[in-house]
C-alpha positions as CSV (number, residue, x, y, z in Angstrom):
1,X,22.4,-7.8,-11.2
2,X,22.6,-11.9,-12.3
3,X,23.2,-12.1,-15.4
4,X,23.2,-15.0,-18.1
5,X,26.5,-16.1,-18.5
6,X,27.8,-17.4,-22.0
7,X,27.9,-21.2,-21.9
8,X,30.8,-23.0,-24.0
9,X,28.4,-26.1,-24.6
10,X,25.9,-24.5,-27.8
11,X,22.3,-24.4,-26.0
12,X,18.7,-22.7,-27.6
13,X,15.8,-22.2,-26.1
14,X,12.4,-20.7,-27.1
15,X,9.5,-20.2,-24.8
16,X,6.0,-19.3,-25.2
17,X,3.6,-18.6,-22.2
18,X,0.3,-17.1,-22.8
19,X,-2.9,-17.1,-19.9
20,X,-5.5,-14.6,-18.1
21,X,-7.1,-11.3,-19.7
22,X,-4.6,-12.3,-22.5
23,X,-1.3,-12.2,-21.3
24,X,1.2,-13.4,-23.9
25,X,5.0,-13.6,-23.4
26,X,8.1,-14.8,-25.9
27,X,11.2,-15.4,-24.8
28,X,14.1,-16.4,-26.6
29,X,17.5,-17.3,-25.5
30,X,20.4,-18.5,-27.4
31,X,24.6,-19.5,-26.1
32,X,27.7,-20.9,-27.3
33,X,31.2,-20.8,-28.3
34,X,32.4,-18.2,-31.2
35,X,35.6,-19.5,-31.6
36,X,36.7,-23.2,-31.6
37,X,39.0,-23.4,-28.7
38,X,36.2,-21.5,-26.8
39,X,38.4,-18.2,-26.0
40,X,35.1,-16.3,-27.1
41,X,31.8,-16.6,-26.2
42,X,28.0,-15.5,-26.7
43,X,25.0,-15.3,-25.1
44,X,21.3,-13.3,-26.4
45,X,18.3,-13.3,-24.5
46,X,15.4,-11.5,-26.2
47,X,12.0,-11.2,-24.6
48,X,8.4,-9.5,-25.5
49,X,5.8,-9.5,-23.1
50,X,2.5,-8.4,-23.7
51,X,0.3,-7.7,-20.8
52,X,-3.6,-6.7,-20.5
53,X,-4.9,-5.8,-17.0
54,X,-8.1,-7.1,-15.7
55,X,-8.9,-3.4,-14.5
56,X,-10.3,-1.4,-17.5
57,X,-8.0,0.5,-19.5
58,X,-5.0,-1.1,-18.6
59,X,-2.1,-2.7,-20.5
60,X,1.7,-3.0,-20.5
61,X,4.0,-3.9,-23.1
62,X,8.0,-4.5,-22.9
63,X,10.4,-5.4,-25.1
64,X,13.4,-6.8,-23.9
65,X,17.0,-7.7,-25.4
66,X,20.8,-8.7,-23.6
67,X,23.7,-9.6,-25.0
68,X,26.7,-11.2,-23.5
69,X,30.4,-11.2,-25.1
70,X,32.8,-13.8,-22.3
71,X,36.8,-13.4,-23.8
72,X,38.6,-16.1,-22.0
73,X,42.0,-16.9,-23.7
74,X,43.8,-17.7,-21.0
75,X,43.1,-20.1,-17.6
76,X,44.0,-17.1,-15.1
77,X,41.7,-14.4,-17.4
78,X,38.4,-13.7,-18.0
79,X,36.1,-10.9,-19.2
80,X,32.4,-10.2,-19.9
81,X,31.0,-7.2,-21.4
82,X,27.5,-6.7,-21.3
83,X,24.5,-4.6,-22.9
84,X,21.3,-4.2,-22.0
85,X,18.0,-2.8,-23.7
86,X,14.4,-2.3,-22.0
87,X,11.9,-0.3,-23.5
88,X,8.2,-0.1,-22.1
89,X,5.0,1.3,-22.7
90,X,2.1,1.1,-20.5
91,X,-1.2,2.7,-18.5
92,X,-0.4,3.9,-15.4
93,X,-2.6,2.0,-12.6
94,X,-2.5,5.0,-9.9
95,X,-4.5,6.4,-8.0
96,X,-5.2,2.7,-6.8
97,X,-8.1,2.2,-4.4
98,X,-8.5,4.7,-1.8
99,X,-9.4,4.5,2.1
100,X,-13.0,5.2,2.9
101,X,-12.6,6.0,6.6
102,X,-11.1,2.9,8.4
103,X,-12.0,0.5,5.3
104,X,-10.6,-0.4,1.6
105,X,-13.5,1.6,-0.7
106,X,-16.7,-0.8,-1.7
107,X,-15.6,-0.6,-5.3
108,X,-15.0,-3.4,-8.1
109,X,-11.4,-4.4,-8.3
110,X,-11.7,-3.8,-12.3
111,X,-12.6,-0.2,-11.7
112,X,-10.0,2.3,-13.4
113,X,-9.8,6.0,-11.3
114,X,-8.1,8.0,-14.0
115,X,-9.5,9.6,-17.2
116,X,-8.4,7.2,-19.9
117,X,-8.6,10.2,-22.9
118,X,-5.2,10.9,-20.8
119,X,-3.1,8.5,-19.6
120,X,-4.4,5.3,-22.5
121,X,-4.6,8.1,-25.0
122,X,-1.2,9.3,-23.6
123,X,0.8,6.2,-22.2
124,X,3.6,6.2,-19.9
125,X,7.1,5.0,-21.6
126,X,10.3,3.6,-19.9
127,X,13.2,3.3,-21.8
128,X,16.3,1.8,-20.0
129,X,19.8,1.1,-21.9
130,X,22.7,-0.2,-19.7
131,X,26.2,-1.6,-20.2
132,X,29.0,-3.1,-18.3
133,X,32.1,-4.7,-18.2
134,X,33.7,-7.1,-15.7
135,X,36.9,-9.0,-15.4
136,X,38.9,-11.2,-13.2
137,X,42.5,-11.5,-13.0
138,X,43.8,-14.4,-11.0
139,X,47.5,-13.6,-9.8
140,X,48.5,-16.9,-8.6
141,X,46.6,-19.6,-6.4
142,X,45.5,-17.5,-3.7
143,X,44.9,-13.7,-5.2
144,X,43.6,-12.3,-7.5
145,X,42.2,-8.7,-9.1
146,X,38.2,-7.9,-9.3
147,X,37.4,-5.3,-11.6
148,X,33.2,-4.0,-12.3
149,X,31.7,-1.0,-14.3
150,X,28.5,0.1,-14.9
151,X,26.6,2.1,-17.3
152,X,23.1,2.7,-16.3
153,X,20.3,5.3,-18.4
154,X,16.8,5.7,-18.2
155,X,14.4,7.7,-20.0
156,X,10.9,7.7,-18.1
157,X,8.0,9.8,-19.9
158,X,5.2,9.9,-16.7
159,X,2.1,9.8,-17.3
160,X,-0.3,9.1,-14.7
161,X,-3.4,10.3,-12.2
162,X,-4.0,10.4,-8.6
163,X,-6.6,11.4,-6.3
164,X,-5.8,14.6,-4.4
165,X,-9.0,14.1,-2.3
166,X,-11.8,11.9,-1.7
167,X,-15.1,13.0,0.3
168,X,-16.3,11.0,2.6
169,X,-17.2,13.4,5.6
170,X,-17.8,13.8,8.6
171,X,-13.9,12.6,9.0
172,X,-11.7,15.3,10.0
173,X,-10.6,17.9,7.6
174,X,-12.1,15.7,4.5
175,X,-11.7,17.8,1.2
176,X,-12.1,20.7,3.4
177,X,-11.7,23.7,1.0
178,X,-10.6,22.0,-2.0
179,X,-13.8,22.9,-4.2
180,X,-14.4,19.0,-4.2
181,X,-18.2,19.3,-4.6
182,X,-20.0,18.0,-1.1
183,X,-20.4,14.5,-2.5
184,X,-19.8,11.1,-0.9
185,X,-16.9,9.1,-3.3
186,X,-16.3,12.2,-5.4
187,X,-12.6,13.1,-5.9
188,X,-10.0,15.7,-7.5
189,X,-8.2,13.8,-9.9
190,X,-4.5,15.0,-10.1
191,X,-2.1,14.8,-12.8
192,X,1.6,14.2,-13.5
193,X,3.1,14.3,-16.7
194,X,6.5,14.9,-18.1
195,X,9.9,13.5,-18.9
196,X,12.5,12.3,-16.7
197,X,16.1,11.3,-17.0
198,X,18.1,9.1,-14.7
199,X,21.5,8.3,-15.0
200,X,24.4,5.9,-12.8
201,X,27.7,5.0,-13.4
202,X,29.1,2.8,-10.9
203,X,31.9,0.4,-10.3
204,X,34.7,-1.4,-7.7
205,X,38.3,-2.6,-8.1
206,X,38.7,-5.3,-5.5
207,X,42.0,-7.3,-4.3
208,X,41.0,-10.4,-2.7
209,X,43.7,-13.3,-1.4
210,X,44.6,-15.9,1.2
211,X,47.4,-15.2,4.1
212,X,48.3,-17.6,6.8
213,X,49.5,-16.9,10.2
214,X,50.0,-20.0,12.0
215,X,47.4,-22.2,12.1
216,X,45.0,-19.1,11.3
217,X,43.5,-18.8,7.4
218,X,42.4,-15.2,6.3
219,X,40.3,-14.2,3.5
220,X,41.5,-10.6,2.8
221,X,39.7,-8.2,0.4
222,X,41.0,-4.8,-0.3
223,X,39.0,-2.2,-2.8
224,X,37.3,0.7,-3.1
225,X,34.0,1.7,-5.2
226,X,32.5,4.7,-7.0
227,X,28.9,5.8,-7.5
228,X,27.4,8.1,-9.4
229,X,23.8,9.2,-9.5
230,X,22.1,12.1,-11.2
231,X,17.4,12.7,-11.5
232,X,16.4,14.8,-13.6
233,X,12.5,15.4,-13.5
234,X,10.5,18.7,-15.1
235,X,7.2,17.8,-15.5
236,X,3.4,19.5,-15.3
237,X,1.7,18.6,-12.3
238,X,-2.0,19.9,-11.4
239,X,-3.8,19.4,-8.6
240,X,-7.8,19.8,-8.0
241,X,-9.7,22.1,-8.6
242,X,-7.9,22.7,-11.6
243,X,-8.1,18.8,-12.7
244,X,-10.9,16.7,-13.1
245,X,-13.7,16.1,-10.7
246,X,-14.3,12.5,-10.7
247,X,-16.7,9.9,-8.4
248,X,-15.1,6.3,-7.5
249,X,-19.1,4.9,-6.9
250,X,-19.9,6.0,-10.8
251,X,-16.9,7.0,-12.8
252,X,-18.0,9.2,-16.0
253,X,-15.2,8.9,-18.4
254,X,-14.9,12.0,-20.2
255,X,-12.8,13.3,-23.2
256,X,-10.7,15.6,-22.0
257,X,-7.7,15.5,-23.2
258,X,-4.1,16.1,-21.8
259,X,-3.6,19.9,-23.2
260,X,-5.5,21.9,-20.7
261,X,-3.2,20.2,-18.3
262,X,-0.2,21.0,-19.7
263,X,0.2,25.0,-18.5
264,X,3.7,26.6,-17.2
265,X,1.9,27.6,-14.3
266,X,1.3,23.7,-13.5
267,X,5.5,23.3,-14.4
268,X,7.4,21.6,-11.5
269,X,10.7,20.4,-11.9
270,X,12.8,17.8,-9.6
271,X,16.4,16.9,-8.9
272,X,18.6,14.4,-7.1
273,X,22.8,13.9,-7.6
274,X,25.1,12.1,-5.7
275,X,28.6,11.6,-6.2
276,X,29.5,8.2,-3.6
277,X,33.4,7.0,-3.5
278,X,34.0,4.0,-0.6
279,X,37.1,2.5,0.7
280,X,36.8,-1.0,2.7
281,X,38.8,-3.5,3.9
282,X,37.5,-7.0,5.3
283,X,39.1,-10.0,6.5
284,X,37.8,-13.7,7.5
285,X,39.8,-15.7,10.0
286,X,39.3,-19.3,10.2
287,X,40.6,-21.7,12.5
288,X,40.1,-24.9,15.1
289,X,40.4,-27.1,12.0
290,X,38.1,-24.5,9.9
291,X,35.2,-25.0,12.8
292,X,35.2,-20.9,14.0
293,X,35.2,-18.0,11.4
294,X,35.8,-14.4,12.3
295,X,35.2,-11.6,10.1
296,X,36.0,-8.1,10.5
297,X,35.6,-5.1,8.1
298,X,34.6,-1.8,7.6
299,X,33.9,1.1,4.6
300,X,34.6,4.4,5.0
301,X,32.3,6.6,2.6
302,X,32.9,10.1,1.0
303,X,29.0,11.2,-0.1
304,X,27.8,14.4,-1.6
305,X,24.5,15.2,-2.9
306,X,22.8,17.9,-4.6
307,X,19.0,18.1,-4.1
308,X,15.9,20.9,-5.0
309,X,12.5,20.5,-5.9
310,X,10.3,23.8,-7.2
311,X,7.2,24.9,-9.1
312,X,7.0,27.3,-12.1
313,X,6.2,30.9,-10.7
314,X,5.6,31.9,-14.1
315,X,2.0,31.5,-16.5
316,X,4.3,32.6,-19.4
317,X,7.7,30.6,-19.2
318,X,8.2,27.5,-17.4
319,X,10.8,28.1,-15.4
320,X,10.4,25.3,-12.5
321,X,13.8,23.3,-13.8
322,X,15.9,26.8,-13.8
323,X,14.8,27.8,-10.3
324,X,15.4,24.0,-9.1
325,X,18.9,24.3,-10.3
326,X,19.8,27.7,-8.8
327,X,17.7,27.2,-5.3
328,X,19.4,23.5,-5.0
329,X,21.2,22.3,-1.4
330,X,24.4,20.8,-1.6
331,X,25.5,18.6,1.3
332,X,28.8,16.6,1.9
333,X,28.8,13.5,4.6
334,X,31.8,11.5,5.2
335,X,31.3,7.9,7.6
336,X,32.9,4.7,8.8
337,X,30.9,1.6,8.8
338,X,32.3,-1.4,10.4
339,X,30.7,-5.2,10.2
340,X,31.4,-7.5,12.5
341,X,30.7,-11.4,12.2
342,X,31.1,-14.9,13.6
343,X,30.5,-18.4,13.2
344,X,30.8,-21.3,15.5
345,X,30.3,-24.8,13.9
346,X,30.5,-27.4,16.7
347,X,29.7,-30.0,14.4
348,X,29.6,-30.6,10.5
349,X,25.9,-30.3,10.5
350,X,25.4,-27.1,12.9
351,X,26.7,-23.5,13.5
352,X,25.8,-20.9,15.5
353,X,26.5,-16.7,13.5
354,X,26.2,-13.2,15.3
355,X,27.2,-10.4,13.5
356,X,26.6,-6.4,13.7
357,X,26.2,-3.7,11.0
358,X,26.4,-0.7,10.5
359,X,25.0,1.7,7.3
360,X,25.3,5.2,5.7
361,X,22.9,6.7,3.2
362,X,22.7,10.2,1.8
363,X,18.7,11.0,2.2
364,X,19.4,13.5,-0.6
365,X,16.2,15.4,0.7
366,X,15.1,18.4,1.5
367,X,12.3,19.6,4.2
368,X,9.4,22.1,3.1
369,X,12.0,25.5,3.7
370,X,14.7,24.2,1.7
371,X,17.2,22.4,4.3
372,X,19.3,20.1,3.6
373,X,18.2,16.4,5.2
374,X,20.6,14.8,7.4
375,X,22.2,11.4,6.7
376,X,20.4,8.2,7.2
377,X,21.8,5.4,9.1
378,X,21.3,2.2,10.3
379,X,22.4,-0.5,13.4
380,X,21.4,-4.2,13.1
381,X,22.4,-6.7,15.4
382,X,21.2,-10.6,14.1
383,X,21.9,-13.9,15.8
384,X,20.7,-17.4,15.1
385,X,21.3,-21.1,14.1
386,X,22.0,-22.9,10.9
387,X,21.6,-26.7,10.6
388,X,22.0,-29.2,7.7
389,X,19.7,-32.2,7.3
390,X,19.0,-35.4,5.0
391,X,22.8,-35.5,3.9
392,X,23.0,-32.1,4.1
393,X,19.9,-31.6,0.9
394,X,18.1,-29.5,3.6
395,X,19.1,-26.4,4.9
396,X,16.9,-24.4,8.2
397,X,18.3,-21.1,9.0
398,X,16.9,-19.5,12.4
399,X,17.2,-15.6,13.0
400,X,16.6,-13.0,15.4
401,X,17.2,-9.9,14.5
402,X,17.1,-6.0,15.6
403,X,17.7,-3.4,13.4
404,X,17.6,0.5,14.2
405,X,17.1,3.4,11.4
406,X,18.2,6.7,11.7
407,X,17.1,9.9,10.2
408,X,14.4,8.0,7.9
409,X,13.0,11.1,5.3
410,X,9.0,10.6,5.7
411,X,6.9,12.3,2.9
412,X,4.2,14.6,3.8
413,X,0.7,14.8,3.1
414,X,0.0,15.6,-0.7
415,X,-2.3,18.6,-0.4
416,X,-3.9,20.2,-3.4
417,X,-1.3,23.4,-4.3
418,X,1.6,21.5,-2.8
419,X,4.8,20.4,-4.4
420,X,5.4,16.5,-4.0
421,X,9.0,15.2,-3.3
422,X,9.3,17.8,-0.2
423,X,10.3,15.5,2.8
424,X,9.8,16.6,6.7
425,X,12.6,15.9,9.1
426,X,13.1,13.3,10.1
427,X,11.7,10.0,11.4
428,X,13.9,6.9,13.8
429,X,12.1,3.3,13.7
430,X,13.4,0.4,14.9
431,X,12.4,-3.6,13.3
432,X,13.4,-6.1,15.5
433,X,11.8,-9.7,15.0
434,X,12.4,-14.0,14.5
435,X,12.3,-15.5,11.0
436,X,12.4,-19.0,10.5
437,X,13.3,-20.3,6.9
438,X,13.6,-23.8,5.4
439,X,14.9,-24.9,2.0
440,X,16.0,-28.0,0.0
441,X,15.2,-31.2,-0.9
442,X,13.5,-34.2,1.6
443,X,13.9,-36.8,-0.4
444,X,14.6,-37.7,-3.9
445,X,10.7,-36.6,-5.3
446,X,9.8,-34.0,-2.3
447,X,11.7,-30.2,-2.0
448,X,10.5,-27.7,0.1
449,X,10.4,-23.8,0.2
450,X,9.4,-22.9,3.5
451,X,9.6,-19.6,5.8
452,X,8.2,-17.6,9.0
453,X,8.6,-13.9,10.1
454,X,7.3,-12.2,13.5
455,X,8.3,-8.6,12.8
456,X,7.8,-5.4,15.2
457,X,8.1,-2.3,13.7
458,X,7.6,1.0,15.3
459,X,8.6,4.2,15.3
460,X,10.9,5.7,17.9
461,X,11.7,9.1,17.1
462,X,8.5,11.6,16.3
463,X,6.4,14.7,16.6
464,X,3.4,14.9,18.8
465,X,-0.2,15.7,17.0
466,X,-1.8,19.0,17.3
467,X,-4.7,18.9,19.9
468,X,-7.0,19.8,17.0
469,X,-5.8,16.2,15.7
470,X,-5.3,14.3,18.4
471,X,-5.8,11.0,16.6
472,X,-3.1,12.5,13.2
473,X,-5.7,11.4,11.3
474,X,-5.1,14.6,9.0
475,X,-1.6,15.2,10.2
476,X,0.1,11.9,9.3
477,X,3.4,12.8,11.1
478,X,5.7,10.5,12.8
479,X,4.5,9.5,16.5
480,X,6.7,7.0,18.4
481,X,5.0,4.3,19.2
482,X,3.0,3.9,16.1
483,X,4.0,0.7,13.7
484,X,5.3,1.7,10.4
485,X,2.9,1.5,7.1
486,X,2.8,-1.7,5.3
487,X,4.8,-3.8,7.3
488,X,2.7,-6.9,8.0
489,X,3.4,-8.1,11.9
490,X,3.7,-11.9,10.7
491,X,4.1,-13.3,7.3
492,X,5.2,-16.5,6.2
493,X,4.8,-19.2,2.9
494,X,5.1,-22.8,2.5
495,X,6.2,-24.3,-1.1
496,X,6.0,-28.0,-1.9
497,X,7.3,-30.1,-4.7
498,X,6.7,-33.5,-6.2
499,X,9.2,-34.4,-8.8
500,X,8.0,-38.3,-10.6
501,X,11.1,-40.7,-11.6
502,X,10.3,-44.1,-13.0
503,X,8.1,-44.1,-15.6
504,X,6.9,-40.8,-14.8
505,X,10.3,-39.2,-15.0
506,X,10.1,-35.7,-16.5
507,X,6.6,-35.1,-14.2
508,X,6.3,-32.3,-11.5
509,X,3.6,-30.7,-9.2
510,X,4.1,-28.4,-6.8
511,X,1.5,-26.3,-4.4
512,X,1.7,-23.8,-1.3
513,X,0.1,-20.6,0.2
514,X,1.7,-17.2,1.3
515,X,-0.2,-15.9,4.8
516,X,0.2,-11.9,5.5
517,X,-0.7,-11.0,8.7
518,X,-2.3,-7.6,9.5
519,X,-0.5,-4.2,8.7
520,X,-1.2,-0.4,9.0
521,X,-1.9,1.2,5.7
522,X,-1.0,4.7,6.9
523,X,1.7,5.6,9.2
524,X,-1.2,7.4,11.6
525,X,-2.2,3.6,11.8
526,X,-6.2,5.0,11.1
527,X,-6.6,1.8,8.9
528,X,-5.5,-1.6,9.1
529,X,-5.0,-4.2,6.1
530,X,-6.5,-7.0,7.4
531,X,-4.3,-10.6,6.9
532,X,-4.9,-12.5,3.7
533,X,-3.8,-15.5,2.6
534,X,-2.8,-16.6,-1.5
535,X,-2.8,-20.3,-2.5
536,X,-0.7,-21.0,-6.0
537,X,0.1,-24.7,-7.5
538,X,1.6,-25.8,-10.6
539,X,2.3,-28.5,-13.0
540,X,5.0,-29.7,-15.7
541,X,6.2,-32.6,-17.7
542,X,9.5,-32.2,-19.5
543,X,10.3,-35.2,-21.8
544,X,12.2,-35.6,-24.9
545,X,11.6,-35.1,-28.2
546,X,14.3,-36.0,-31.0
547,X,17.3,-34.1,-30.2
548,X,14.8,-31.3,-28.7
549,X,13.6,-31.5,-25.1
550,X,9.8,-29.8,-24.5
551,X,8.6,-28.4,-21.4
552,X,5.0,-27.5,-21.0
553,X,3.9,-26.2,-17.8
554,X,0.7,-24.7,-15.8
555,X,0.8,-22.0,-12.9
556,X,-2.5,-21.2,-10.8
557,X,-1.6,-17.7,-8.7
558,X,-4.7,-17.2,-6.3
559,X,-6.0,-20.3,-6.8
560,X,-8.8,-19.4,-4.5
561,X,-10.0,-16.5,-5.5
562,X,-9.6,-14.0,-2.6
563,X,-9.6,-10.1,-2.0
564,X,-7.2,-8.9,-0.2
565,X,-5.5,-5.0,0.7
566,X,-2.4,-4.0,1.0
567,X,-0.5,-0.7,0.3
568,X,0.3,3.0,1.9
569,X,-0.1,6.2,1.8
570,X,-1.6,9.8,3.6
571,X,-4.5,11.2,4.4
572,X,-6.5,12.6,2.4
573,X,-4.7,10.2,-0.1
574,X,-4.5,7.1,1.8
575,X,-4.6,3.9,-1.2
576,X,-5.6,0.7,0.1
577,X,-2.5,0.3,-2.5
578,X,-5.1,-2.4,-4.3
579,X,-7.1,-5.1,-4.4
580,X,-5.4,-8.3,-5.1
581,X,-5.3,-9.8,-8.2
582,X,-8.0,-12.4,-8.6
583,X,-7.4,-15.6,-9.4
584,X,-5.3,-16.5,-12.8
585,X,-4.0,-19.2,-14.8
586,X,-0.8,-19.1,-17.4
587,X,0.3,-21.5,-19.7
588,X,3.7,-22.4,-20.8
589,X,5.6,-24.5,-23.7
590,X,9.6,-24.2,-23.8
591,X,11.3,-25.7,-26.3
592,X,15.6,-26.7,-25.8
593,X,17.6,-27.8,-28.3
């Protein structure tokens, strides 16, 4: 997390941004000194954003509010303690647009698939409350101490709808037996409902300092790290027949209310903990008058998690959270990753980097019998070239890159009578690719925001698909070979900036697109996103008023008004994610003081 740092100079700020389908935001922000020889302190950033959707129904609300306490009384001390509040209510936007065979459905972008007597009548509600403390402690010149702690809750109430199943025969096992009526577009609209509690404390003691051997510098860093994670879900969850019958051609919107929903037989309950404690050591050599830097490192992880995930068995008492407690699987991993990197800088202006990786994750998981998941992990080898132009104001970075996943926990079709969060085991991909990315300034007017990315993704671990499915069109499991969902195969942006001096000093313009290339939806790859490309400019003049400066300021997003896909999912519940946003305009006027 970056967070807003008290400043000792007194600064204010107030913003006001308002634009499309009436989106209004106020943000407030406010710094300085509590004490006069500037030992304490302060900074409060408060923030409420309204924000209507353009598809029917749809709204979001969030309040906002941080504050910052900095104690500094001495030149070798400093610490910041931190809170944080979030609360937000809003309409849930799934199921988004499905698949219709290989294509995004023929539907307006506006069009809401839900029943809005239940999830607007019923909104869902995020509360998040965090607080933290850090401090640094600098023993002499060359060492010092590194100390971090996190307190992280979250109160979610769910409230949303999805579509179990969408006919649109004669595709392979479309809404077969699931009482959809034998209609083209008509759907079972699901429901999920409940409240959730997530909870993480985490934090790191850290000893970092300077040791010299000969003409060799090293950057040492000594620590170790603690996580802990515990999800909490017990919720109502029905599926179609039992939920509403609904057609995404010509949706009738009906009042049904979330009670006949909410039965114990429809109780599911779900639950993640992990208890995470690292020890690493790192250190960066540097020598040949501070031209080649070699770091080595490594972590060694201690990991256990808890998982389970059950329905209610029971039309009288919901007992879903009780059976998920006692039916849980409890796993322990323990792993050594080691990092390896160098640099070669031949001259002032260019170096050459390599480095290797290596990574351990819990999956915290558990396949469709109850076994535990194994651990995921991760290889990645990356090599380029860094060069500094323009008085080093402009920075390119060039990458290749190959990074292998282990043990990746792939979700299963959602059938209707099935419990979600039930993972099958177990899915190996690979990502190797070139990015290209450019940033800084040309000149003293022009700055540039540029990048490129060739990616390859595919899977290279899998199952095969039943002969009755040759294509896994139904199936969805992994098949090696076949490119992972929504990972577009090329991608890249270009940003541009004009910033006025003379007597247009305070003037700025900027402009650029971001291109997507093409991407599977699904990870069966039975339909393709086709590439889109968004253009977005802006425009702002900051001048001086009294003792006051005034920014106002224009952003276009989609300045050309285009449709595009993108998204994931399985069949039968394969979501062209969405359509794009269309084009919209927002207004801003800050004022600093």
């Amino acid at each position: 997390m970056i967070i807003k740092r008290p400043l000792e100079k007194a600064y204010y700020s107030v913003q006001q941004q308002g634009g499309s389908f009436g989106v209004a935001r106020t943000t407030l922000d406010a710094t300085g000194p509590l004490s006069e020889d500037k030992s304490w302190l302060y900074r409060v950033n408060a923030e409420y954003f309204h924000n209507p959707s353009f598809i029917d129904f749809a709204n979001d609300d969030r309040w906002f509010g941080s504050a910052t306490l900095t104690y500094h009384p001495i030149q070798n001390f400093k610490l910041n303690v931190d809170g944080e509040y979030q609360d937000s209510v809003f309409v849930n936007l799934n199921p988004n647009v499905p698949a219709i065979g290989y294509n995004a459905a023929p539907i307006p972008i506006s069009r809401y698939l839900a029943e809005p007597s239940i999830t607007a009548a019923n909104p869902a509600h995020n509360m998040r409350r965090t607080i933290g403390y850090d401090w640094k402690y600098e023993i002499n010149e060359d060492w010092n101490i590194v100390n971090r702690f996190l307190y992280n809750n979250i109160r979610y109430i769910q409230s949303s709808m999805f579509l179990t199943c969408t006919n649109q025969r004669p595709l392979p096992g479309a809404c077969a037996g699931n009482n959809v009526p034998n209609v083209f577009g008509q759907s079972g609209d699901g429901l999920q409902w409940g409240p959730s509690h997530q909870r993480s404390i985490t934090g790191n003691l850290d000893l970092n300092g300077k040791l010299y051997t000969g003409p060799l510098q090293h950057a040492v860093l000594l620590g170790t790290d603690h996580v802990s994670f515990n999800y909490s879900v017990n919720y109502f969850q029905s599926f179609a027949p039992n939920a509403q019958q609904f057609n995404i051609f010509a949706p009738i919107y009906t009042p049904v209310g979330i009670s006949r929903f909410l039965t114990n037989q429809n109780g599911s309950a779900l639950l993640r903990k992990q208890e995470w404690q690292g020890l690493y050591a790192q250190d960066m050599v540097s020598g040949f008058d501070d031209r080649v830097h070699l770091l080595l490192g490594g972590r060694y992880d201690f990991a256990s998690a808890f998982s389970s995930s059950q329905n209610s068995t029971s039309a009288l008492v919901n007992n879903a959270l009780d059976r998920a407690n006692f039916l849980g699987v409890y796993v322990k991993d323990r792993f050594f990753s080691p990092r390896v990197g160098l640099v070669i800088q031949p001259y002032p202006w260019l170096s050459f980097y390599g480095n290797y990786t290596q990574a351990f994750g819990v999956n915290n998981g558990v396949t469709r019998d109850n076994r535990p998941l194994g651990p995921q992990q991760s290889v990645q080898w990356e090599g380029g070239v860094k060069a500094e132009f323009f008085d080093k104001r402009l920075l390119a970075t060039l990458a290749y890159f190959d990074i292998k996943k282990y043990n990746m926990a792939q979700n299963p079709p959602i059938l209707p009578g099935t419990l979600t969060g039930f993972v099958f085991d177990l899915l190996n991909a690979r990502s190797q690719g070139v990015e290209l990315d450019i940033t800084g300034s040309i000149d003293d007017n022009w700055s540039v925001i540029a990048n490129f990315s060739h990616l390859s993704t595919h899977v290279t671990k899998g199952t095969t698909p039943p002969a009755t499915d040759p294509f896994d069109f139904v199936t969805q499991v992994p098949v090696a070979g076949k490119r992972l969902g929504a990972v577009p195969d090329n991608m890249g942006s270009v940003w541009l900036k004009y910033d006025a001096d003379g007597d247009f000093r305070g003037f700025s313009a900027g402009g650029g697109f971001t291109w997507m290339g093409n991407s599977w939806v699904d990870i069966a790859n039975t339909y393709r996103a086709p590439a889109y490309v968004l253009v977005r400019t802006m425009a702002s003049y900051r001048f001086k008023l009294g003792p006051t400066f005034v920014t106002a300021q224009i952003n276009a997003d989609n300045l050309l008004n285009q449709n595009y896909v993108y998204g994931t999912g399985n069949f039968p519940n394969r979501y062209a994610g969405s359509f794009g946003a269309p084009r919209s305009v927002l207004g801003s006027l800050r004022v600093e003081f």
